[in-house]
N, C-alpha and C positions, 0 to 999 in steps of 0.2 A: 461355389466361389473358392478359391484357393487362400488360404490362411496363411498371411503374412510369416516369412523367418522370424526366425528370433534375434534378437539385436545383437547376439554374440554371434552371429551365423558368420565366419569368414568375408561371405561376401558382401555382406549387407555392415560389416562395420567398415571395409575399406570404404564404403560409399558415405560412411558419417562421419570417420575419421577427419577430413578438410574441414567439417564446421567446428567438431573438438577440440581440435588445434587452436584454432582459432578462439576458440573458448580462452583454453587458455594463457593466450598470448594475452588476450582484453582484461583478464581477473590479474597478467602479471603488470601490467601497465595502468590499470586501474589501482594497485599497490604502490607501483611507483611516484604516481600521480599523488595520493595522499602522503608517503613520507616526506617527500619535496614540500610540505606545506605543514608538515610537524605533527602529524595526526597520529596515536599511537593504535597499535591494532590491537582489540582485546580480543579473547575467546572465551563468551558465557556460555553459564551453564545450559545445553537444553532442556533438560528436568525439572520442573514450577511447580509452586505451590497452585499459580494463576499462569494458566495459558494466553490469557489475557480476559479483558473484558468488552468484547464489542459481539452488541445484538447476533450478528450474521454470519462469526468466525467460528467454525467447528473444531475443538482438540479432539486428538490422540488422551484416550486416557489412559493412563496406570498404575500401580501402584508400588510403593519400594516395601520391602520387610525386612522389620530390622533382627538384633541375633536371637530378642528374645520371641520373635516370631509375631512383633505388634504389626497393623499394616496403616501404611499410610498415602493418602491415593496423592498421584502426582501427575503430571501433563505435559507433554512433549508441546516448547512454546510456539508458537505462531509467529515469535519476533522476537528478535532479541531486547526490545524498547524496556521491559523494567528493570532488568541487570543492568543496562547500561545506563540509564538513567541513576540508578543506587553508584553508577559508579562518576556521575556528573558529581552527584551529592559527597562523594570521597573526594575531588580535588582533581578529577582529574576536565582538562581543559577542548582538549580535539581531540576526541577517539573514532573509531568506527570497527565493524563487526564485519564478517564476510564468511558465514557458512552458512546454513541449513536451518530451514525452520520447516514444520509441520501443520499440513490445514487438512482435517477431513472433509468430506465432504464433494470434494474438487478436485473433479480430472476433466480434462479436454483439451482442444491444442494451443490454449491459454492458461492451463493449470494444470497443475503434478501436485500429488499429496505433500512430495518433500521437493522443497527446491531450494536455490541458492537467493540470501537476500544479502545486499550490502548494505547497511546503516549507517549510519554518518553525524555526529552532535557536533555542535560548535556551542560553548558557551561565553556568552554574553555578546555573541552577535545574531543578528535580526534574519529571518525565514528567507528575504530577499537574495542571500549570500546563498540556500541552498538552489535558488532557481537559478544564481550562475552553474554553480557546480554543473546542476544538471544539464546543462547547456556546453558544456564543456569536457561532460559523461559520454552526449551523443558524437562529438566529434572527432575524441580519443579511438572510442569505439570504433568510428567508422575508418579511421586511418588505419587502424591495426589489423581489421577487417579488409583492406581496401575494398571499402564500399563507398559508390558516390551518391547514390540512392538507397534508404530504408523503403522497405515493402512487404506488405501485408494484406493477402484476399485482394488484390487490385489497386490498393492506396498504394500513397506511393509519400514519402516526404522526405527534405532533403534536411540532412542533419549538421549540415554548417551553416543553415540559415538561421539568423536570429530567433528564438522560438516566439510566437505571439503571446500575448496575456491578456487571459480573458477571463471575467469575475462568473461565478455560478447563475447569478440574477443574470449577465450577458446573455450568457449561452442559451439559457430556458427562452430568454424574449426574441435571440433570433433563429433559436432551434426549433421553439414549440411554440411561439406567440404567448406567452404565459409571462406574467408579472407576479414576478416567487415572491418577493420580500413583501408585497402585499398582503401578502398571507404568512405573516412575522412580525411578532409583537417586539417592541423595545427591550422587553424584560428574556426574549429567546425563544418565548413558546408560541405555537403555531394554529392555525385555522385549517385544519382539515377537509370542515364544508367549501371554506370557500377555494384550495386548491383541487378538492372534488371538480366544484363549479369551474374551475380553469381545466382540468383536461377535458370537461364535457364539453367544452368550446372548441378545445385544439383539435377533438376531433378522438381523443385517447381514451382507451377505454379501462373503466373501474370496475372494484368490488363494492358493495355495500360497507363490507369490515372493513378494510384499506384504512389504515392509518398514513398519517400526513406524512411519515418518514417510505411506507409502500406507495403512495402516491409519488413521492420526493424521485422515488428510488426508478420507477417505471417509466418518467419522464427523461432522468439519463441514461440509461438503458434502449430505448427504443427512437429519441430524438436527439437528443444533445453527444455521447459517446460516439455513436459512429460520424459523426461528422467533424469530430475534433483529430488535430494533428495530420490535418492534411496537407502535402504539398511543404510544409515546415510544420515543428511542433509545439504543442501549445501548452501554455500553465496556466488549469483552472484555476480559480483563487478564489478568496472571499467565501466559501460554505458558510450555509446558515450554522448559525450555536449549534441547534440539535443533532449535527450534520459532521461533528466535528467533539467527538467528548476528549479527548487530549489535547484541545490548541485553546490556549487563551484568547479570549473577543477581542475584537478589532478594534485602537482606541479611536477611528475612524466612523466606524457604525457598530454598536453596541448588537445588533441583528444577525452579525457574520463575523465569523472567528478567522483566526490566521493561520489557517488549511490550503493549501493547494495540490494538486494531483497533475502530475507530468504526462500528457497522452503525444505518441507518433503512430500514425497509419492504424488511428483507431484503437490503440491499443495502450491500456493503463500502463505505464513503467513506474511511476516513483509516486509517493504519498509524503508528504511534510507538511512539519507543524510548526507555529511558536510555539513554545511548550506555555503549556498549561502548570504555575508551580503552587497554585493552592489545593492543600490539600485535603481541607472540607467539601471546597466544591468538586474537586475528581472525585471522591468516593460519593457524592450526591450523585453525578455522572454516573458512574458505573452500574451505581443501586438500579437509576433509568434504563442503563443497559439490561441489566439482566432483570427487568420485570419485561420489558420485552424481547428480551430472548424465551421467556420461561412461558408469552403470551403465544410465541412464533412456535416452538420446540419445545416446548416441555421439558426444561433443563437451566440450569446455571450456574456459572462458574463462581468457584472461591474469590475472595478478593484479599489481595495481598496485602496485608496491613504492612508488613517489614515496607514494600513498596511506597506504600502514603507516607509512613514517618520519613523515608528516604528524603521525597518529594519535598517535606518542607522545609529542608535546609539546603534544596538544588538549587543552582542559581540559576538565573533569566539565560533560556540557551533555545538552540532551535534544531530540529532532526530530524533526518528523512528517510525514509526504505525505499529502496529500489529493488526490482524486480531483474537480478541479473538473468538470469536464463534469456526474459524475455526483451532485456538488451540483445544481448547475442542472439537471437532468433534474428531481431531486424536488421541486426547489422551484415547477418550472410543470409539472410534471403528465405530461412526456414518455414516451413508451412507448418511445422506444430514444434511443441516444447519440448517434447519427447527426443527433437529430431538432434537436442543440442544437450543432453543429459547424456554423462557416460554412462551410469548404469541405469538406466529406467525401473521405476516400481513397478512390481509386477501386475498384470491387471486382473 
């Protein structure tokens, strides 16, 4: 087999140059797009005490030393969500973020270690206002792209279409025939056995050990993801609590928080939350996080106290990350995420 050039090869960047372009035509119109609506741009820091706190996100770790030689370990973050939250809690009103975040763990042609995320807060309006945004992310995109179709592995969806909206419990009953919230108590916590017993019906197969969030997880994964955002795209919504450790419950069904995740042509773009601003039960959340990270991995991360005190003077606001690379994949047609990164990590 002949071993691919290298991405600096003359000829092989004339061939990627029209998608980079294009890149960043979308990152300059996606700027413009937010001033026009008063949003100021910040740049945090990427150096954490907490890379963050969720089960299944791997850091970069490091450490800083200082002059008199002490060391102190730090993390290259995963998001810019606690800086910019601490800076909700300072006054400020519409921000958003637009560089580089870090996840080990994750290559392939839906993840780069490092890639570009856009973040976006509005405080004291409702989760609702990010699923226009995003709806109006896919058609920015696609104009600047001139693209009239997004496409991915054979999907195909059209991104000036209204996107559908479709709650978690939806998608499971008509993706896997399983009744989720059945298996979800009033108070958040979950039945294991009995979503055991629901993939043994669907036909899906378990482990003995599988917890309710690896069963949870198996069921979007192999029935519900690939068939969302087809033909137009869609806003899961409603996650169950556990499902969900940064969005405050739903004051509709105390069982499901106010998470939704933006998928086209199969493919996750964007994650938003209402925020979550109490900040005894975030740091109860996280604790949950990382007894099961440490049950998955053998590991767990610091938890930010500067972050929690932040929290409980943030006010009622709602935020979302978007996956820009893998915007720009769908909007020119890319086959992997590599194909839209000017410099690529080495592999």
């Amino acid at each position: 087999m002949t071993e691919a050039s290298p991405w600096w090869t003359p000829h092989v960047h004339a061939d990627r140059r029209p998608r980079l372009m294009a890149r960043n035509r979308i990152a300059a119109a996606l700027r413009g797009w937010f001033a026009e609506r008063d949003f100021v741009e910040v740049t945090t820091a990427g150096l954490q005490i907490s890379p963050g706190n969720e089960a299944h996100l791997a850091a970069f770790a490091t450490e800083a030393i200082a002059t008199d030689g002490a060391r102190k370990p730090l993390y290259l973050h995963t998001s810019p969500e606690f800086a910019c939250k601490k800076l909700l809690a300072a006054g400020e009103k519409r921000l958003f973020s637009f560089g580089p975040v870090w996840r080990n763990r994750e290559r392939g042609p839906l993840h780069h270690p490092e890639f570009t995320m856009v973040e976006w807060y509005r405080a004291g309006e409702t989760y609702e206002s990010l699923m226009s945004d995003c709806a109006a992310f896919l058609k920015l995109a696609a104009e600047i792209a001139g693209s009239k179709r997004f496409t991915f592995r054979g999907r195909e969806a059209d991104p000036f279409a209204e996107p559908e909206r479709l709650t978690v419990a939806e998608a499971f009953s008509r993706h896997a025939g399983i009744d989720l919230l059945a298996t979800v108590s009033a108070d958040g916590s979950t039945d294991g056995a009995a979503l055991r017993a629901a993939l043994d019906g669907a036909g899906i197969r378990s482990a003995p050990d599988d917890s309710w969030a690896d069963l949870f997880s198996r069921v979007m994964v192999e029935r519900v993801e690939p068939n969302l955002g087809q033909g137009r795209a869609t806003v899961l919504c409603d996650y169950p609590v556990s499902e969900a450790a940064l969005a405050r419950p739903s004051a509709r069904d105390p069982r499901v928080a106010e998470r939704f995740e933006l998928y086209c042509c199969g493919v996750e773009l964007a994650n938003g939350f209402g925020e979550l601003t109490d900040a005894a039960e975030q740091r109860r959340r996280f604790g949950l996080e990382m007894d099961e990270k440490e049950r998955i991995y053998g590991e767990r991360y610091p938890i930010d106290d500067d972050f929690l005190a932040a929290l409980a003077v943030m006010p009622e606001a709602s935020g979302i990350a978007l996956g820009f690379d893998r915007l720009v994949m769908l909007a020119t047609g890319a086959a992997r995420i590599d194909d839209v990164i000017w410099t690529p990590v080495a592999e």
